[in-house]
C-alpha positions as CSV (number, residue, x, y, z in Angstrom):
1,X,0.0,0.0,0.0
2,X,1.2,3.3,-0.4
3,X,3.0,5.4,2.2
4,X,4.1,9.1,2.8
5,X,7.4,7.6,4.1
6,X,8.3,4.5,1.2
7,X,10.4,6.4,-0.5
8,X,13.4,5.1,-2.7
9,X,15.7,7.8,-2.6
10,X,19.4,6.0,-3.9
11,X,18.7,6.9,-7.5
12,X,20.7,11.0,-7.5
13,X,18.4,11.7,-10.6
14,X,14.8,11.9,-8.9
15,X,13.3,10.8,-5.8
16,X,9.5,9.5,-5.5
17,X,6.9,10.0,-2.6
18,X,3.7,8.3,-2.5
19,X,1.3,10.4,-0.5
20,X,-2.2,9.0,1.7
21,X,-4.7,10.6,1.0
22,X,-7.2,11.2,3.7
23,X,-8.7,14.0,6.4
24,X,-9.7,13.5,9.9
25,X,-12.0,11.0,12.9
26,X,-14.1,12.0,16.0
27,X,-14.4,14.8,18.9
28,X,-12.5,13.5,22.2
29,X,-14.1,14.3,25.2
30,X,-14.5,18.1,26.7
31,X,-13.4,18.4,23.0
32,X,-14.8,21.7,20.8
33,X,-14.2,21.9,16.6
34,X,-10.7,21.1,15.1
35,X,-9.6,21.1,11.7
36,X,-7.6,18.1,10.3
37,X,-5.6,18.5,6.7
38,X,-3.0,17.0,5.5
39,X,-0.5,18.0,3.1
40,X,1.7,17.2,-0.2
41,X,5.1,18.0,-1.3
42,X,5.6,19.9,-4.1
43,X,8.4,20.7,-6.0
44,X,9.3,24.2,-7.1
45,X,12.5,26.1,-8.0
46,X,14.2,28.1,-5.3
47,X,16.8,31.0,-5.0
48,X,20.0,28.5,-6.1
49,X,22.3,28.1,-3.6
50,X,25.9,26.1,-3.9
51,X,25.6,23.0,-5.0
52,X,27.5,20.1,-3.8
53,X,27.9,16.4,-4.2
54,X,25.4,14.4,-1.8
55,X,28.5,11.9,-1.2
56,X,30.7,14.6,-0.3
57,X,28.1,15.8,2.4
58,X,26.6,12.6,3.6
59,X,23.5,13.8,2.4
60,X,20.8,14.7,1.8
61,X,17.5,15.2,-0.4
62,X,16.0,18.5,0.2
63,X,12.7,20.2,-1.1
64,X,11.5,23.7,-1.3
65,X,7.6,23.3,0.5
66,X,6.1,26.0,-0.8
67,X,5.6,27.4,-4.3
68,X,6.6,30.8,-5.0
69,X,4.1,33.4,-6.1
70,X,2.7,32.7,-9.9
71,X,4.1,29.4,-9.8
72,X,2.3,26.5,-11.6
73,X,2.4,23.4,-11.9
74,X,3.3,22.3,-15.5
75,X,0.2,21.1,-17.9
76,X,0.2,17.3,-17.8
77,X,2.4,17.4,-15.0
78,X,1.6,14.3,-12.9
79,X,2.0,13.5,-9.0
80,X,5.0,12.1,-9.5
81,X,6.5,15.1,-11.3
82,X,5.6,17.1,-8.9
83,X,7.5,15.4,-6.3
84,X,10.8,15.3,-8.4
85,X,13.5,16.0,-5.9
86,X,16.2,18.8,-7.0
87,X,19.2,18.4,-5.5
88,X,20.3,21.2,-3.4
89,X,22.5,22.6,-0.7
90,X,19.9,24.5,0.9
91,X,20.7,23.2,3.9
92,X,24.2,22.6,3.5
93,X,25.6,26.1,2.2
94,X,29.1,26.6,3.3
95,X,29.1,29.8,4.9
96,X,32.2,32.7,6.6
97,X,31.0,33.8,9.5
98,X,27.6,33.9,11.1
99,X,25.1,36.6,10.2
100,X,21.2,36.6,10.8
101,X,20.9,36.2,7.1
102,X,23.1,33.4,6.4
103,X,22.8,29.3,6.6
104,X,25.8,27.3,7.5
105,X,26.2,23.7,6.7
106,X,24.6,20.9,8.2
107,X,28.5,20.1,8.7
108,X,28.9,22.5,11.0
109,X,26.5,21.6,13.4
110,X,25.8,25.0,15.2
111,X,22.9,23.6,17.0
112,X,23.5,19.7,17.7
113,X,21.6,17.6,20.0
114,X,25.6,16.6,21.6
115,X,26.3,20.4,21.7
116,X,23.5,21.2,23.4
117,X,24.0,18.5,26.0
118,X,27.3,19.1,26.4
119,X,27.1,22.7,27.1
120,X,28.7,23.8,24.3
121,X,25.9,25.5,23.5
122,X,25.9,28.5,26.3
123,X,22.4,29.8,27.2
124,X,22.5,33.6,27.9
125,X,18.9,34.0,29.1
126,X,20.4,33.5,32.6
127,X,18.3,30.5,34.0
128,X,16.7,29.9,30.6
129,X,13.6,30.6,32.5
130,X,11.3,32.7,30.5
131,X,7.8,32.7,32.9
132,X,7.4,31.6,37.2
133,X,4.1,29.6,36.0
134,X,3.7,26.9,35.4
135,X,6.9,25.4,36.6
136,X,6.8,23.0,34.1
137,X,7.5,25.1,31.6
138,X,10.5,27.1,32.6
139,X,12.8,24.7,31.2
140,X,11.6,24.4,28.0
141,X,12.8,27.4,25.7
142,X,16.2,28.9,26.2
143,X,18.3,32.0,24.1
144,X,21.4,30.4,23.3
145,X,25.0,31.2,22.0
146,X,26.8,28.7,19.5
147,X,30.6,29.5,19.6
148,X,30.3,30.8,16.2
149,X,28.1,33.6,17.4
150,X,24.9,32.6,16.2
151,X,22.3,33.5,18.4
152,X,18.9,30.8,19.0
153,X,16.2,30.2,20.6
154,X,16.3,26.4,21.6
155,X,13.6,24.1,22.4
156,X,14.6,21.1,25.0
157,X,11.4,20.1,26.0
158,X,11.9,16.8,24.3
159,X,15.8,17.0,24.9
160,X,15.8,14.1,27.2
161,X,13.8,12.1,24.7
162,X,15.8,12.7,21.7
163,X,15.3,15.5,20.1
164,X,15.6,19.5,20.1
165,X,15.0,22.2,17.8
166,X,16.7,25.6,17.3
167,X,15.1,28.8,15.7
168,X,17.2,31.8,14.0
169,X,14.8,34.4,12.0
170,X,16.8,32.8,9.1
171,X,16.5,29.1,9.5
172,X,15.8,26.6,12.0
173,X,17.6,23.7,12.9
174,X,16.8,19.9,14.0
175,X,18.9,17.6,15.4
176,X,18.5,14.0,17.1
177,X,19.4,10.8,18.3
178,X,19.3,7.6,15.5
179,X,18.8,4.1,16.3
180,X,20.9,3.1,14.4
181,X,23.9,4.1,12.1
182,X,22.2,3.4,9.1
183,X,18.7,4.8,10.2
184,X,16.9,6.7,7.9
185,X,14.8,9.6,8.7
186,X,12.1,12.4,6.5
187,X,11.1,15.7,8.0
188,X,7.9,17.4,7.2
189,X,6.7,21.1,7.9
190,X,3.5,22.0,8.2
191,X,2.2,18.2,7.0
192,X,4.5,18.8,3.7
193,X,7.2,16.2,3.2
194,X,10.3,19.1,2.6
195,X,13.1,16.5,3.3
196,X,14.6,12.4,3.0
197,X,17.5,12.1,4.2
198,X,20.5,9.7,3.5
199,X,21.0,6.8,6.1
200,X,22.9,7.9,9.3
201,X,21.9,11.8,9.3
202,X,21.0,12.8,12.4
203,X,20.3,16.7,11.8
204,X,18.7,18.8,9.3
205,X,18.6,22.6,8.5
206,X,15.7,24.6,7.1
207,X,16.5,28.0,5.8
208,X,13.0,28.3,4.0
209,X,11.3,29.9,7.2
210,X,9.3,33.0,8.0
211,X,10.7,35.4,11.0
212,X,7.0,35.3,13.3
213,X,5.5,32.5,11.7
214,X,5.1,29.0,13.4
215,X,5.7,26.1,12.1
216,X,5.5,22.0,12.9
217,X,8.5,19.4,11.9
218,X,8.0,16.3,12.2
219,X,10.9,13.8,12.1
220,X,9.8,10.2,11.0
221,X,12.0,7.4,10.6
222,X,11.5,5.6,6.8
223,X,10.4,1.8,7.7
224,X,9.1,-0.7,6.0
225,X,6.1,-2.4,7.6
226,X,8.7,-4.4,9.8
227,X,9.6,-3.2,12.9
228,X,12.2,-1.2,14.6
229,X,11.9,-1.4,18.3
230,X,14.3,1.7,19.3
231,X,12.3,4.0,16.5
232,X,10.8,6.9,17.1
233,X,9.7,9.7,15.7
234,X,9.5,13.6,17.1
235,X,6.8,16.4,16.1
236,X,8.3,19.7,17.4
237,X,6.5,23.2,17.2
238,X,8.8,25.9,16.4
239,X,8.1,29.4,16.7
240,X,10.6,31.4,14.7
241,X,11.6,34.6,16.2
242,X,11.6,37.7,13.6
243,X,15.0,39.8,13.0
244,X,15.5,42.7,16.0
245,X,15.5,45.9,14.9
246,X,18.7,47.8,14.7
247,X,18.1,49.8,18.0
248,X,17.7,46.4,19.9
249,X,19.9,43.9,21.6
250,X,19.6,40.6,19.7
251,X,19.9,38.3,22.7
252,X,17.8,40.8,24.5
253,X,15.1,40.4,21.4
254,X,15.2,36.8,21.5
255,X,14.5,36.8,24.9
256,X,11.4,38.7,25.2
257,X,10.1,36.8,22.0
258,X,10.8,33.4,23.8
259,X,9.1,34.8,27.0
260,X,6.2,35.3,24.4
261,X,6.4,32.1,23.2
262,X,6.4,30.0,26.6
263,X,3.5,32.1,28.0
264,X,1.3,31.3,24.8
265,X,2.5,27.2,25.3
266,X,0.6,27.9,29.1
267,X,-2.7,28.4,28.0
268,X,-4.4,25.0,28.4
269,X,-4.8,23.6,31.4
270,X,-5.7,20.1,29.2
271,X,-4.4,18.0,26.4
272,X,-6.2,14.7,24.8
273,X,-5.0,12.7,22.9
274,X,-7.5,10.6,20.5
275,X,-7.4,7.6,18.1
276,X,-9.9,6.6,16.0
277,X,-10.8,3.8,14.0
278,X,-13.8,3.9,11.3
279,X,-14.7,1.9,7.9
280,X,-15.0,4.8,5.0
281,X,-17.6,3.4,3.2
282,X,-21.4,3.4,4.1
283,X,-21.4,-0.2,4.1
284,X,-19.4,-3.1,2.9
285,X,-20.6,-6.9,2.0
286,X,-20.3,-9.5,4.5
287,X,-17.8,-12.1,4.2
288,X,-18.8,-15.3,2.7
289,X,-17.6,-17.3,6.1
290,X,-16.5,-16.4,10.0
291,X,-19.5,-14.2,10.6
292,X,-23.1,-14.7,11.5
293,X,-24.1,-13.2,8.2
294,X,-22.4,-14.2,4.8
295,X,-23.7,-13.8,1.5
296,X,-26.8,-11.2,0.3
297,X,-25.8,-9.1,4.0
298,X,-23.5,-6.3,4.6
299,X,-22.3,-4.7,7.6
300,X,-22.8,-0.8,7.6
301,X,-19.8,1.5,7.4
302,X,-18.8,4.9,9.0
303,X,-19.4,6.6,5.1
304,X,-16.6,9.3,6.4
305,X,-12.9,10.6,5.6
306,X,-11.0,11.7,8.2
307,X,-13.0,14.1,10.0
308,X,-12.1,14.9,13.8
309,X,-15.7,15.7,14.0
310,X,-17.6,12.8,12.6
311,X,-19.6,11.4,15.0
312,X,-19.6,7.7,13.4
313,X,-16.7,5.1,14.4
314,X,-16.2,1.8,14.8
315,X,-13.9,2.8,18.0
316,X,-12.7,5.5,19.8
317,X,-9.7,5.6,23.0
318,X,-9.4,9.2,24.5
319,X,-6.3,10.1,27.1
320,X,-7.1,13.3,28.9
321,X,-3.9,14.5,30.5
322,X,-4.7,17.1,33.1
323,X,-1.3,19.3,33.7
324,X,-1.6,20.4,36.8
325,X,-1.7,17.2,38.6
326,X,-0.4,15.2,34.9
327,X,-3.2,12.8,35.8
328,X,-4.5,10.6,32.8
329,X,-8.1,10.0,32.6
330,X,-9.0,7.3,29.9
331,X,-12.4,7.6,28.1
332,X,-13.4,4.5,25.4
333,X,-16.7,4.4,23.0
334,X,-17.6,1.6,20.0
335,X,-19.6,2.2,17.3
336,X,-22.2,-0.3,16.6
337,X,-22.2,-2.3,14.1
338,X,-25.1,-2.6,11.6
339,X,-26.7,-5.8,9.5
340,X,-28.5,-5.1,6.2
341,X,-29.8,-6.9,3.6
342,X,-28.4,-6.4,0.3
343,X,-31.3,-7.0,-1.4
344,X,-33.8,-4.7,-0.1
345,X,-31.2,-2.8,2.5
346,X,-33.0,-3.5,5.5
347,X,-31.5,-3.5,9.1
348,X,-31.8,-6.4,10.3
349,X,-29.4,-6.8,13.1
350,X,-27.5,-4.5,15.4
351,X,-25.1,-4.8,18.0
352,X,-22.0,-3.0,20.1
353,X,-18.7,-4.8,20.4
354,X,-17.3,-4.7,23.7
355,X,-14.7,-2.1,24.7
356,X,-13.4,-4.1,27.6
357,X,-9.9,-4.8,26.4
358,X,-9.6,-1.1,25.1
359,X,-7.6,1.4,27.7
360,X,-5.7,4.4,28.0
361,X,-3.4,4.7,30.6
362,X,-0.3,6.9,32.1
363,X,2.7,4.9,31.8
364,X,4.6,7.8,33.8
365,X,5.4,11.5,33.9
366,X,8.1,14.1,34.3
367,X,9.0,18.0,35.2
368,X,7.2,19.0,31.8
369,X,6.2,15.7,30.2
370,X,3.6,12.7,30.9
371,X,3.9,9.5,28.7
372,X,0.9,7.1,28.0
373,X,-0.4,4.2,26.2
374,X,-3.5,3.9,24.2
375,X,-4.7,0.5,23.5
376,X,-8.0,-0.7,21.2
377,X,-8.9,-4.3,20.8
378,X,-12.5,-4.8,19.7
379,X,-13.7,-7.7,17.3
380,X,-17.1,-7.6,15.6
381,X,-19.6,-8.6,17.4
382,X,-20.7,-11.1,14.5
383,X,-17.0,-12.3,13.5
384,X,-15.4,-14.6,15.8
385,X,-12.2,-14.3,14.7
386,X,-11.1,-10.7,13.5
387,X,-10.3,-7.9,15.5
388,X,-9.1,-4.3,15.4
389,X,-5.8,-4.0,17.2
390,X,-3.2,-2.3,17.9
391,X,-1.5,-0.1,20.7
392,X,0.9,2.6,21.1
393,X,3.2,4.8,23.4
394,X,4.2,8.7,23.4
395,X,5.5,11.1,25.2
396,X,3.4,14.4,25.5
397,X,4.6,17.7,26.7
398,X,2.8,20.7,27.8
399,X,4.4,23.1,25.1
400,X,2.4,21.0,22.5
401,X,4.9,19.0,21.1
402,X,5.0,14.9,21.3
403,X,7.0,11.7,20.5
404,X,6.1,8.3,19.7
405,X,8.1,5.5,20.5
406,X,6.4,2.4,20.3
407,X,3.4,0.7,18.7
408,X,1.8,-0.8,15.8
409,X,-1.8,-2.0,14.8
410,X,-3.6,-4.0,12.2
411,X,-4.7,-2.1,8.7
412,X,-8.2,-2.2,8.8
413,X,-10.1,-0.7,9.2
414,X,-8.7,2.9,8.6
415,X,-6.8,4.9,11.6
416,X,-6.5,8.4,13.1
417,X,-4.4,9.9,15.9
418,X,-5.5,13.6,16.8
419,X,-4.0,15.8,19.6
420,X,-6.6,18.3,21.0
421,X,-4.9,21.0,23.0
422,X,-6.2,24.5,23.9
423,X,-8.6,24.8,20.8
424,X,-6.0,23.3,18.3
425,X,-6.3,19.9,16.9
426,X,-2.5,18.3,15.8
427,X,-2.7,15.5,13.2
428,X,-0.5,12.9,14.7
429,X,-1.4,9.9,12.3
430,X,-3.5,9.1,9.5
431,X,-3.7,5.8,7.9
432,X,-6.1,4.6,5.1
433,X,-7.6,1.1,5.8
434,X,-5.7,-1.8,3.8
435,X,-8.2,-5.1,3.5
436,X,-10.7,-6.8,5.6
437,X,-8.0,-9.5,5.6
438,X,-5.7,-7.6,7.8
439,X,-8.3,-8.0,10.9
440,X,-7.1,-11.6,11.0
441,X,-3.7,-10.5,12.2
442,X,0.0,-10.3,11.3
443,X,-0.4,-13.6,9.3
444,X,-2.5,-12.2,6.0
445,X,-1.4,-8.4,6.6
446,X,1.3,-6.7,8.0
447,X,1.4,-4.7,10.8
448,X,1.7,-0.8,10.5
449,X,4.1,0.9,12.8
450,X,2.9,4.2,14.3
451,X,6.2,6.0,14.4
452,X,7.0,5.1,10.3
453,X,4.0,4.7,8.7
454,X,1.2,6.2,7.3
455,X,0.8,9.9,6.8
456,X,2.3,12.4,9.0
């Protein structure tokens, strides 16, 4: 099936993505409206920078994410032409030294996750506290100093789980740990795929930004449906700061915008997490053996997309995370599941699987972090032996930013992971449903992994 993240990217003349298609699944609890699209890649031409060899860089495959003004796509031109990679060093421009206007090379790496740990990265905003409440967020954006003379604002809240970002008003850079030398790794902004990597890069600069705007990465590691236990994948929301004005201190700047920042991250008092499970069409035909009905039946779909507000599923596991005490309260629901007959379409069976075996849970917490585990398991309820399964972990932190790091389920039907936090809705995974076959298990289908597969 296809998959944002199957890419085959050895060939240095073009590189093709596949992309799911779908939208978004149904309102969590204490939950108000949220809007749920994903995007594309596209492939446009940009300011040309140096270019350099890939092999002498280690490198990488980088794409421009949005279009310039008056820019169309060619007549004719197909979706795979439109994702045909240019390679360029728009991350990897050598550079003298630092200005606000100027990218250096991934090479340098001004803002690594080591350097960062290691304190080679100073922070200058004293305590790297920006606001006294809540606590939990003080240590989460810092101004920092590379020893090039680059000023940042860094983002650590997911330091300690792998990952940090850093925000000039001319690019922003990502860095993390792999699990593996040869791990492979794409990057997305804003739901646009703007990066693949080469095996074993760890970090990844993004000069295409917008001093004010806001933008999401998210850092995915390129599987196949086989899994990689140590995976995981990071979505970071990174505020870039604009340029100071010439009658202001930059560090000074940077650190009122940052205080800005970390006071806007305070606003909700609640995060909940949501994945939801439906069947897309209004109803599909009954298998010919296994269920209580076979031929001339069918079972009735959700007849949705993926909609965080459509109120048909055929499951739904909520985790309310309540910051102030980082208490997890789990909420579950199942849709019920519908017999017509085919011939004259009338009901003539319903029934609700059990959600007994369905949970969400706190698996633990932290100075500005909870993790927890979602788990659905829910057969139907005239099928003996098929289910919906599956299960993951993440880490969530209070600034709105998240990482998942274990879990997989079975492809059918299709699946949708939403965050709602303080009025926003964060698409954290879409996946379009495969075959009834895959509710048997792992023997007729493959599992999908949720940190390097489907659409992110």
């Amino acid at each position: 099936m296809t998959n944002t993240w199957k890419i085959v990217m050895l060939s240095l003349a073009t590189s093709v993505a596949h992309a799911v298609a779908g939208s978004a699944p149904a309102e969590p609890p204490g939950g108000a409206s949220r809007p749920g699209v994903p995007g594309r890649p596209i492939a446009v031409s940009v300011a040309e920078p140096q270019r350099l060899q890939p092999a002498q860089l280690g490198l990488v495959v980088s794409r421009e994410a949005r279009r310039p003004s008056g820019h169309a796509p060619e007549a004719g031109a197909s979706a795979t032409d439109e994702l045909h990679d240019t390679f360029l060093a728009s991350s990897l421009v050598a550079t003298t030294a630092p200005t606000w206007g100027e990218a250096h090379a991934v090479n340098d790496s001004i803002f690594s996750i080591a350097d960062i740990r290691s304190g080679r990265i100073s922070d200058v905003s004293s305590t790297g506290q920006f606001v006294q409440e809540p606590e939990d967020q003080q240590q989460d954006l810092a101004v920092v100093i590379a020893p090039t003379g680059t000023l940042a604002i860094v983002d650590r809240s997911l330091l300690a789980h792998g990952a940090v970002a850093a925000a000039t008003p001319s690019f922003v850079d990502l860095s993390w740990d792999v699990y593996s030398s040869m791990a492979q790794y794409g990057v997305s902004r804003n739901s646009e795929v703007i990066a693949v990597l080469a095996p074993g890069v760890s970090q990844f600069r993004d000069p295409s930004v917008v001093g004010g705007e806001m933008y999401r990465y998210n850092i995915v590691p390129l599987l196949d449906t086989g899994s990689a236990p140590d995976a995981k994948m990071w979505s970071i929301k990174v505020g870039v700061p604009r340029r100071p004005a010439a009658e202001e201190a930059p560090a000074h700047s940077l650190y009122l915008q940052a205080a800005a920042q970390a006071s806007a991250r305070a606003v909700a008092a609640t995060t909940t997490v949501s994945w939801v499970t439906f069947i897309p069409q209004a109803r599909v035909g009954a298998p010919r053996v296994g269920c209580a009905y076979g031929h001339g039946y069918e079972f009735g779909g959700d007849g949705r997309s993926f909609d965080w507000r459509a109120s048909s599923f055929r499951t739904a596991v909520h985790a309310v995370v309540t910051w102030s005490t980082k208490a997890v309260a789990g909420h579950v629901a199942m849709g019920t599941t519908h017999v017509y007959r085919t011939s004259d379409g009338r009901l003539v069976s319903q029934r609700t699987a059990s959600g007994s075996k369905s949970y969400a849970k706190k698996l633990g917490s932290g100075s500005n972090y909870v993790d927890v585990r979602l788990v659905t398991h829910a057969g139907n309820p005239y099928c003996g032996l098929t289910a919906i399964d599956g299960a993951f972990s993440m880490t969530l932190t209070r600034s709105g930013n998240y990482s998942i790091f274990s879990g997989n389920h079975r492809q059918m039907p299709s699946h949708h992971v939403f965050i709602y936090d303080g009025g926003q809705v964060t698409d954290v995974y879409r996946l379009n449903a495969a075959s009834p076959y895959c509710l048997a298990g792992a023997i007729l289908c493959e599992l999908a992994n949720f940190y390097g597969n489907g659409s992110f």
